[in-house]
N, C-alpha and C positions, 0 to 999 in steps of 0.2 A: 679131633674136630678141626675142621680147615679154616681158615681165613675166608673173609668174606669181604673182596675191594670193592668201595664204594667211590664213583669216581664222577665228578662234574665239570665241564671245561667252560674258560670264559676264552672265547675268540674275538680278538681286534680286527676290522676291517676296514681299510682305506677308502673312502667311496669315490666314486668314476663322476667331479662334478670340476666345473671350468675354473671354480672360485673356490676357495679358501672357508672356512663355516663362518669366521667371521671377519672377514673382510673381504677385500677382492682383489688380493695377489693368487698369481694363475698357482692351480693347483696340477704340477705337473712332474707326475714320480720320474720323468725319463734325465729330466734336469742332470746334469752332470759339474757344473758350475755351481761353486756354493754359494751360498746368499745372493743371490739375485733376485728370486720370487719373494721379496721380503719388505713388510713394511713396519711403520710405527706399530701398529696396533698386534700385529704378529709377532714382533720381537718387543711386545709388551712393555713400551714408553710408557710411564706414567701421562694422564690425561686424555687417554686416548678411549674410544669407546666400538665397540665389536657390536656387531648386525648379522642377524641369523641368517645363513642360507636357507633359501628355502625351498631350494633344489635336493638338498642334503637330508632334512624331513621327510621329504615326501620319496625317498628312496628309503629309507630303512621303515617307515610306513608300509612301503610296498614289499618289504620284506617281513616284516608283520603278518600280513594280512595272507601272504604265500601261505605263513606256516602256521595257521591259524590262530594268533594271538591275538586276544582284547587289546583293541583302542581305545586308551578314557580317551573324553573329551577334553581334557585339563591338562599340561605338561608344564611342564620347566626345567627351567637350569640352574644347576646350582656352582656354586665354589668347592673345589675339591684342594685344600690347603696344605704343600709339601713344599722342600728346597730340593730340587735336581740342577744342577748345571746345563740340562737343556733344557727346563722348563724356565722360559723367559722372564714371565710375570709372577711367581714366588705360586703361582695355582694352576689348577687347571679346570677350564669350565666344561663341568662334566652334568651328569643327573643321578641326582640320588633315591629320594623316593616318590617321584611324580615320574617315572621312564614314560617313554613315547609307545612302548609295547608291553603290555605284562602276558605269561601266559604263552601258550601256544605249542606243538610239539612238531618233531621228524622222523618217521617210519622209517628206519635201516633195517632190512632184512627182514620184515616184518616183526618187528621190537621198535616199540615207542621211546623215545627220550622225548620225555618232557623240556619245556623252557623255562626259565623264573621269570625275564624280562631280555627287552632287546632298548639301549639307551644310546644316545648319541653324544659324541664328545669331540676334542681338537686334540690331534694328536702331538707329540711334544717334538722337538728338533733335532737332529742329530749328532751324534757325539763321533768324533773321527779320532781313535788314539794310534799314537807313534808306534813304529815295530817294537822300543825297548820298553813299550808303556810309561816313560817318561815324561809326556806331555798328553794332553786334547785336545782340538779343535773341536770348536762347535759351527755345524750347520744348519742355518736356519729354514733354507728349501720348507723342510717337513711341518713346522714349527705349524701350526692351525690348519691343520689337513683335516677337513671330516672324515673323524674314525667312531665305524659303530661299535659297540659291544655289545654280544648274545652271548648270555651266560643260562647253561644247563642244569637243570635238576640233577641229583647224582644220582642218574639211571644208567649207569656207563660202567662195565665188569672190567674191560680189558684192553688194552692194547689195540687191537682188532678191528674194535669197537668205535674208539675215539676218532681212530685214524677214519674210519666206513662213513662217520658222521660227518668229522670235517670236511670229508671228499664230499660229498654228496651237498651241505653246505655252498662250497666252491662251486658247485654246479648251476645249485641255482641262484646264486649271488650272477653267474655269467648269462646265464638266460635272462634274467631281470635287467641285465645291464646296469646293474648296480653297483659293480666293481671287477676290475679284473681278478680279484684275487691271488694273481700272483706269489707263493709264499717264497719265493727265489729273492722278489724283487722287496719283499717286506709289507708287500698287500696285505696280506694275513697271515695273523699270528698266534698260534693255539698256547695257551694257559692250562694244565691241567693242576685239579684240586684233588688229593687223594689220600683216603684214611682205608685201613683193615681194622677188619673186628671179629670173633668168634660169637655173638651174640647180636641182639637187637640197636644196641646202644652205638653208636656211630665213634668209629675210632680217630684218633690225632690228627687232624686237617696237618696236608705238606702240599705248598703250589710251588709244581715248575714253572718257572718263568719262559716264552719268548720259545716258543719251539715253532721254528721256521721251515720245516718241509715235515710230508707225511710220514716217511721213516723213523726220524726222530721222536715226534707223537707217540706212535707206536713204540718204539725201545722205549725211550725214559716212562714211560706208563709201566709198562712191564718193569723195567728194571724197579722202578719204585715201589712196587707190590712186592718183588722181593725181597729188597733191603727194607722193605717196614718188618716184614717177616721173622726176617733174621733177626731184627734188633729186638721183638717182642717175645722171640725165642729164647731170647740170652738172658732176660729177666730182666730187659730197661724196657725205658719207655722213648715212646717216639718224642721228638723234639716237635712243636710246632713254627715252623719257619717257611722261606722261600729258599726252593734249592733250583739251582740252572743245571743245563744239559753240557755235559763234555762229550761232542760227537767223536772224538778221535779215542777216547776210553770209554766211552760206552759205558756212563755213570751220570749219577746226578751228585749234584755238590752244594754243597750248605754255601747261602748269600747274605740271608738275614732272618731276624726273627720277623714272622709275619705279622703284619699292621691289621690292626681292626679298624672299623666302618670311622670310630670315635678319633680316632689318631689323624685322620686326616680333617677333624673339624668342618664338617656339611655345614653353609647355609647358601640359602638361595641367592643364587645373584644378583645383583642391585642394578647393573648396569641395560640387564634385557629384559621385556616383556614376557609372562606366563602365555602359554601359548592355548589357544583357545578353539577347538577341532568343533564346535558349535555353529561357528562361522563359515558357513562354506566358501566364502570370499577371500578366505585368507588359504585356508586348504579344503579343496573339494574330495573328503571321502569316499562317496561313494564314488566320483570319475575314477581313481585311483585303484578301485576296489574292479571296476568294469572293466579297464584297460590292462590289468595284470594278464600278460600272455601265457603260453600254454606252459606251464609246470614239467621239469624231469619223468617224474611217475607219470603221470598223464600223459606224456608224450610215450613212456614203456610202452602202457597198456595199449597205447593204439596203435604203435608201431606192429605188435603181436597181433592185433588185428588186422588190423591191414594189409600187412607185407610177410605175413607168419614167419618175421623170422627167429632166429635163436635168441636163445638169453646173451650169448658173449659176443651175438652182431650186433646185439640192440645195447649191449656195453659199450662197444667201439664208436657205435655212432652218436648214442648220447651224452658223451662227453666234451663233445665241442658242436656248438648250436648252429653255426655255419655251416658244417660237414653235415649235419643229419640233413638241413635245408639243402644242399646240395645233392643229395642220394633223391632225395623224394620228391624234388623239380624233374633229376632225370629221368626215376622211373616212372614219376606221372607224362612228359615228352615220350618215354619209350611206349608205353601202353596207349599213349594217344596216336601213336604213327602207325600201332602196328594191331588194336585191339586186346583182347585179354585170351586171344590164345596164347597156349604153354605160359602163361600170369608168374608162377611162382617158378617156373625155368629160367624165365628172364631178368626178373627180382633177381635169381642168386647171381647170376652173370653178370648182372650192374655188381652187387656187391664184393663179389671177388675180384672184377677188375678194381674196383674204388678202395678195397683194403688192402689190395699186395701191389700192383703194378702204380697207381695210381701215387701212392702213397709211399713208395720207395723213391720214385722222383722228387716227391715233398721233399723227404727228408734228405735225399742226398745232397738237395738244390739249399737245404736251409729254410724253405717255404713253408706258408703253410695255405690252408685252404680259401683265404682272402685275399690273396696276391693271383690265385690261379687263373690261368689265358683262357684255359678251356670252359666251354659254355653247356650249362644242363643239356642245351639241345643237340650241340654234338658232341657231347658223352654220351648221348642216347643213340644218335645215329651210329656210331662208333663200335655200340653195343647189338647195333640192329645187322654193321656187317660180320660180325663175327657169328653170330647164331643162325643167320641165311648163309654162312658158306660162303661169304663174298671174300674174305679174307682168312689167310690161318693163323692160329694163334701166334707163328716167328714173327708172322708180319703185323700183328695186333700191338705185338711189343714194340716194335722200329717206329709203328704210326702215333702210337700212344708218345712216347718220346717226341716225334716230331709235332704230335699237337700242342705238346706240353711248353715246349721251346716255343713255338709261332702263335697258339692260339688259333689257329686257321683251322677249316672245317676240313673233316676226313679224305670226302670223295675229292676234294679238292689237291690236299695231298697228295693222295695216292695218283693221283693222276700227272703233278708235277714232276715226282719224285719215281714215277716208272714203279710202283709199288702193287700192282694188282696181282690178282693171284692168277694163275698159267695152270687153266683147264683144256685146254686144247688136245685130244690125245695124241695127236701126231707130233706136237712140240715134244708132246712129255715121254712119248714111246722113243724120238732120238736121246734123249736123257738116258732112260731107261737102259738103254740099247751099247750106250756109253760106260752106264757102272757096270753091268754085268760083263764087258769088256774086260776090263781095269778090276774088276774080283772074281776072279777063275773061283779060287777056292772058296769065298764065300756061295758062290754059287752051288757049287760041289755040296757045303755042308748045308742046303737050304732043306735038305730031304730028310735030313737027321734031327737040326735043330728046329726047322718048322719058324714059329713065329720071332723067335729071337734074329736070324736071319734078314727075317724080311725088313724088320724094323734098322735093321744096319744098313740095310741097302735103299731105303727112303731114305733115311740119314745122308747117305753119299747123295742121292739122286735132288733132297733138298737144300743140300748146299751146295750143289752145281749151279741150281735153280734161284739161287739168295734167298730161300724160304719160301717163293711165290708159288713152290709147285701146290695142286688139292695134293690134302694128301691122302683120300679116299680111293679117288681114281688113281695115282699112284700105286696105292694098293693093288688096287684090280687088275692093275696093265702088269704090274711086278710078277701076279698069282701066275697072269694068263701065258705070258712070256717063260715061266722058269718049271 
């Protein structure tokens, strides 16, 4: 009989708010300077007293409510009591059994994972050690950053899994505008908790700590499922502890034995008010509840509708919220300039220019799609001369580039820049008249090889031409000529 991983993750996130949770030193992850963003009350002077953001609420509220979890109307905060050398104040004000969210789930692949609760806390400061681990610095930049925690039901098998959930998480943390979630930058941080068992009874709790990109997630999960395996194989038992991830060996490593709820001494904090969601003066629920914009899923289903496109287009676009809003300003510009013939011709032609050509300038330039010059409406127009024949695709490419540089509209372009395409038969029959000159023997073997031939001698004829020749009539004048 096989094993049976059961597996729950708790993920940290830094939230996208100008202030600090409780005070109002800027809260700004790009900081490169240490200690600057830092005050009394953040670097935890005695006397000092902390004030809820309430910008910081009402984001992980709205992240509640996305994924369907009960709001009490009652919260608070409590004291979470430890010594870390970046934790300033000997605590840290976190929430224990009043969360801001209980409850709620997330559909990956059509498989539910449940939520247990979504709570809000201050995240701790940073720790900067020497190459020979000889000393510390502590930085305090981070030091009461609102960070949320969502922690899962153990509805999670595998590897696969964690990683589809966190991803999909990331998503809508970034449509809500709730955080960038960055996990490069230490935005978010996945925790997984994971026991095996041959039977009903739930095996040895082991949490990895601090697993900072999707890869990792993935390995140390899987790797963990086997090294439980092996060791319940050999006739021991698992240890209950926290183990970290070694990404250069590709294992998890024993840190400490793992603390219970009691080790860190809960009680409610004395310094803040219980928060009271009865009040609509203090938090308006149901505005909250109304303003929540369009959702990942909900944006699938109706991109499928709408635009029928594929599953792995409607991948590409749904993962950064700007880019999808960018496809669907143009092809709502393209169908309004030009009506809903050929509808789903046009659609694709937006979208293969906006995922290869459009997006190879991205990346080459370092960009991304909120810096970009070009405008929905001439990406539309852009798209509108390629499918009338006004342009061929050599020249589609030089123009794309040059809109991409200037920002300037197409026809405009092409008209500075001497770029239009050379339909004229008599320009194109001296061309023509030129290669067939200059390739005797292609000529010779046009009756042999047929279409492989011709296409050699377009070739010559449109790069005589700098790519502006049609290359339809090309054709034709090539057939009539040889």
């Amino acid at each position: 009989m096989s094993y049976k991983p059961t597996i729950g993750l708790e993920i940290h996130v830094e939230l996208k708010t100008k202030s600090k949770m409780f005070c109002g030193c800027v809260n700004d992850p790009l900081e490169k300077k240490p200690n600057v963003n830092i005050c009394p009350i953040c670097t935890g002077h005695p006397g000092t007293l902390p004030v809820i953001n309430k910008e910081a609420v009402k984001k992980v509220l709205q992240l509640g409510m996305a994924l369907n979890s009960e709001i009490p109307l009652k919260s608070k905060f409590d004291r979470k009591n430890y010594f870390y050398p970046d934790l300033p104040k000997g605590y840290q004000i976190s929430q224990y059994d009043e969360p801001l969210c209980v409850g709620g789930s997330l559909a990956i692949d059509g498989k539910k994972v449940n939520l247990t609760r979504i709570h809000l806390e201050e995240d701790t400061a940073r720790l900067v050690h020497s190459d020979k681990n000889e000393s510390s610095l502590v930085d305090f930049n981070r030091a009461g950053v609102p960070l949320m925690e969502l922690v899962t039901e153990p509805d999670i098998e595998n590897g696969k899994d964690a990683t589809d959930f966190a991803k999909e998480l990331q998503i809508i943390l970034r449509y809500l505008d709730i955080s960038d979630a960055d996990m490069e930058k230490g935005q978010m941080r996945v925790e997984a908790n994971i026991s095996i068992s041959k039977d009903k009874e739930l095996g040895t709790k082991v949490e990895i700590k601090n697993l900072n990109s999707f890869r990792a997630v993935e390995e140390a999960v899987d790797f963990e499922i086997k090294r439980q395996e092996e060791v319940l194989e050999s006739g021991k038992k698992v240890s209950q502890e926290t183990r970290g991830w070694n990404e250069f060996k590709k294992e998890t490593f024993s840190q400490r034995s793992k603390e219970e709820a009691h080790d860190y001494r809960y009680f409610p904090e004395p310094d803040l008010p219980p928060l009271d969601f009865s009040d609509s003066n203090f938090i308006d629920l149901d505005f909250i509840r109304r303003s929540l914009s369009e959702l990942p899923q909900q944006k699938r289903e109706r991109l499928v509708k709408d635009y029928a496109l594929k599953a792995e287009q409607i991948d590409f676009l749904i993962g950064d919220k700007k880019l999808s809003e960018f496809f669907e300003r143009t092809v709502s510009e393209l169908l309004a300039d030009k009506g809903q013939e050929k509808r789903e011709e046009k659609i694709q032609l937006v979208f293969n220019y906006f995922s290869s050509d459009l997006q190879g300038l991205l990346k080459a330039e370092h960009g991304d799609i909120g810096s970009l010059k070009i405008t929905p409406e001439n990406f539309a127009d852009f798209v509108v001369m390629i499918s009338s024949g006004e342009i061929s695709s050599r020249i589609a490419k030089d123009l794309l580039k040059e809109m991409y540089i200037s920002g300037l509209d197409p026809r405009q372009i092409i008209k500075d820049k001497e770029m239009s395409q050379i339909s004229d038969e008599s320009e194109l029959t001296k061309t023509i008249e030129e290669v067939i000159s200059e390739n005797p023997k292609a000529t010779e073997d046009y009756k042999k090889k047929g279409e492989a031939t011709l296409q050699f001698l377009i070739g010559r004829a449109m790069k005589k031409l700098k790519g502006r020749g049609n290359p339809q009539i090309l054709k034709e004048l090539f057939k009539n000529k040889l």
